[in-house]
Residue, then its C-alpha position, 0 to 999 in steps of 0.5 A: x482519457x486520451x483524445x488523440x493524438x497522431x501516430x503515437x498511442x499508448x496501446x502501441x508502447x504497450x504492445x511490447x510489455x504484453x507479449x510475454x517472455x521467452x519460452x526458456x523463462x517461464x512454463x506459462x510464457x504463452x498464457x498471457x495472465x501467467x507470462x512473468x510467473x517464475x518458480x521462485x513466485x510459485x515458491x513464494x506463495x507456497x510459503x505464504x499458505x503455509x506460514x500461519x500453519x508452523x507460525x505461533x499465533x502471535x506471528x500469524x496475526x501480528x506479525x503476518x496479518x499486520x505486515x500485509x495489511x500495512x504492506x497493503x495501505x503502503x502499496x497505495x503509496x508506492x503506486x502514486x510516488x513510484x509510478x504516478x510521481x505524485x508523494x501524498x502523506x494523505x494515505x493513511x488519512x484514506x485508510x481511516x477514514x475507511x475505518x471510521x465507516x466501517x465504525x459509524x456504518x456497522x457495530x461499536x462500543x458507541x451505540x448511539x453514533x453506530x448504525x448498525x448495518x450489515x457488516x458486509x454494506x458498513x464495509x462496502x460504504x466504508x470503501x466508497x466513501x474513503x475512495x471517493x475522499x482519495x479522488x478528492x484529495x487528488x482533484x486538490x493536489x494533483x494542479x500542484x507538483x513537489x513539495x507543494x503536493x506534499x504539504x497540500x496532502x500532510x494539510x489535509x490529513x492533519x485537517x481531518x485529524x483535528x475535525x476527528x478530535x473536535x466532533x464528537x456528534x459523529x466521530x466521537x471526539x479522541x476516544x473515538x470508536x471501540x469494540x469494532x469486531x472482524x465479522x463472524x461469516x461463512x461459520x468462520x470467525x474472521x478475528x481469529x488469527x489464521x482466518x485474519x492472516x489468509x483475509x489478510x493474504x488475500x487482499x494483500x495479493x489481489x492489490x498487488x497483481x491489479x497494481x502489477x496489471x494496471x502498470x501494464x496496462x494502457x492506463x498505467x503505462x501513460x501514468x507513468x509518461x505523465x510522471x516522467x513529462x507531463x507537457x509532453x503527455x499533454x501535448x500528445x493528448x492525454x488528459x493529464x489532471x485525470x489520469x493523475x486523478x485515476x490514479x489517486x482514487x485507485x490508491x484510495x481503494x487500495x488504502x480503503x480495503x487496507x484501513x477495514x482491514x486494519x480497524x479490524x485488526x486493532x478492533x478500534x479507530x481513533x483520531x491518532x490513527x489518522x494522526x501525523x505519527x500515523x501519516x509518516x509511519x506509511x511514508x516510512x514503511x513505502x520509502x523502506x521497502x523501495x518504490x521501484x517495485x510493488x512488492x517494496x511496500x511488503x518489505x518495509x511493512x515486515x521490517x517496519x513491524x518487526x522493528x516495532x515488536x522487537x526492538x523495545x525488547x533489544x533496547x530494554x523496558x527503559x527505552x521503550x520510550x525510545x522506540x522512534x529513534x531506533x526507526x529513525x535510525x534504520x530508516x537514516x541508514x537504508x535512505x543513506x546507503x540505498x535510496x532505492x531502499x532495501x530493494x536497492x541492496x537487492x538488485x545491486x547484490x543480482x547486478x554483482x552475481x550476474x557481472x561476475x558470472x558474465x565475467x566467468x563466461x568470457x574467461x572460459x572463453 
């Protein structure tokens, strides 16, 4: 995507980010795939393989399972917004479509739409299909920047809403699809709580390290110069319309492999789940986490489903109604007093610790 330019190339500004950190940071600083690991990483993962086995089944599927694979279609937002510069409401759009391929290619309650083919190609046409819709979306949008990429991307989700609800030959109007079964493979019930969460898990954390790999990587690292000048890109000799482009149709994978995953969660796809509601919830879910680190998506996607489960019971059965003003509210309050959303509190508590010890050090001086 880079036709030359001159002496500046973005393998040289990558080279800094590749070699790895000081010998005192990490055990793995001299293998470049293990250079950032930390022991507070290694900690971490341990207790994500081990929660389904001290959690209810309730919180290891619909608090567990939900949480990554929201956490993983938010992911692809925050790849766009945060390091691309591009905010697409469309996301969730991917995301169902994926999971109306996974309906009209493999089994469903409607037999007469469903293909019926193997579980294992319904899902791998479902992920094409809906990566390719990604690419689309941003050959659209991408000649547009602000709210104008806003609208164009809310405009198109809100087109293939209503193209859900009107055709029923293929989409089969509002009721959409039933009875869509996680598939049974390897001797393993895949619907099941534990085997869904650690599927789950292992989506989640493959799209977070290629998400961490491709930042810095050559593609990335000229993404991220397209968002912060895109003339200057462009006049260095980078395509900026393809990298722009690349970058949606790797949200598209990313929101793809979350939406099979998600109509296998619910066991069905209907239009709302490509609705307006569904379209803001990952804009919520990315913006509550913070955009500043992939990890952020996860965060929100907790906080958000932790909401959703809990707060009706804290606001009482006649409130239930209510609901969307209790997210509001929080998402009110972390936008008002972090932009950076809850990562944002995070990083200026660390900021505090470490001024303070700093301080220390130079008084026992």
């Amino acid at each position: 995507m880079n036709s030359g330019s001159g002496g500046v190339t973005v393998e040289s500004a990558a080279a800094p980010a590749s070699r790895g950190t000081h010998s005192g940071e990490s055990p793995f600083a001299g293998w470049r795939p293990f250079a950032a690991v930390r022991l507070r990483h290694v900690l971490f993962l341990f207790v994500l393989l081990l929660y389904p086995w001290v959690a209810t089944p309730f919180f290891t599927f619909q608090i567990g399972g939900q949480t990554l694979v929201l956490g993983l279609i938010a992911l692809s937002l925050t790849f766009l917004a945060g390091y691309g510069g591009m905010v697409s409401l469309a996301q969730m759009t991917v995301a169902g479509a994926a999971g109306y391929g996974v309906a009209i290619f493999g089994f469903s309650a409607v037999k007469h739409v469903s293909l019926g083919l193997p579980w294992w190609l319904a899902s791998g046409l479902a992920v094409l299909i809906a990566t390719i819709l990604s690419a689309a979306i941003g050959w659209l949008s991408v000649r547009t920047e602000g709210i104008y990429t806003i609208m164009i991307t809310l405009a198109i989700g809100v087109a293939l809403y209503y193209l859900c609800v009107q055709n029923y030959s293929l989409f089969n109007g509002f009721q959409g699809f039933q009875a869509i079964h996680a598939p049974v493979a390897f001797g393993i019930d895949w619907h099941d709580p534990m085997p869904f969460y650690y599927l789950s898990l292992f989506w989640a954390l493959a799209g977070y390290f290629v998400v961490k790999y491709v930042l810095r990587a050559p593609f990335g690292l000229a993404l991220q110069g397209v968002r912060d000048n895109a003339r200057r890109m462009n006049a260095l000799g980078f395509d900026v319309t393809a990298h722009r482009v690349a970058a949606y149709a790797l949200s598209g994978l990313l929101a793809a492999v979350g939406g099979v995953l998600y109509v296998w969660y619910n066991g069905l796809v209907v239009p709302g789940s490509i609705g307006t509601g569904a379209l803001l919830k990952i804009l919520i879910i990315a913006v509550l986490g913070g955009m500043r680190h992939p990890i952020g998506a996860f965060i929100g996607a907790l906080v958000f489903v932790l909401l959703q489960n809990f707060a009706i019971d804290l606001l009482g059965t006649e409130y239930r109604e209510r609901f969307n003003t209790v997210i509001g509210g929080v998402f009110l309050f972390i936008v008002l007093f972090s932009p950076d959303g809850i990562l944002g509190w995070w990083a200026q508590a660390r900021d505090r610790v470490l001024s303070r010890r700093d301080r220390g050090v130079e008084t026992r001086r």
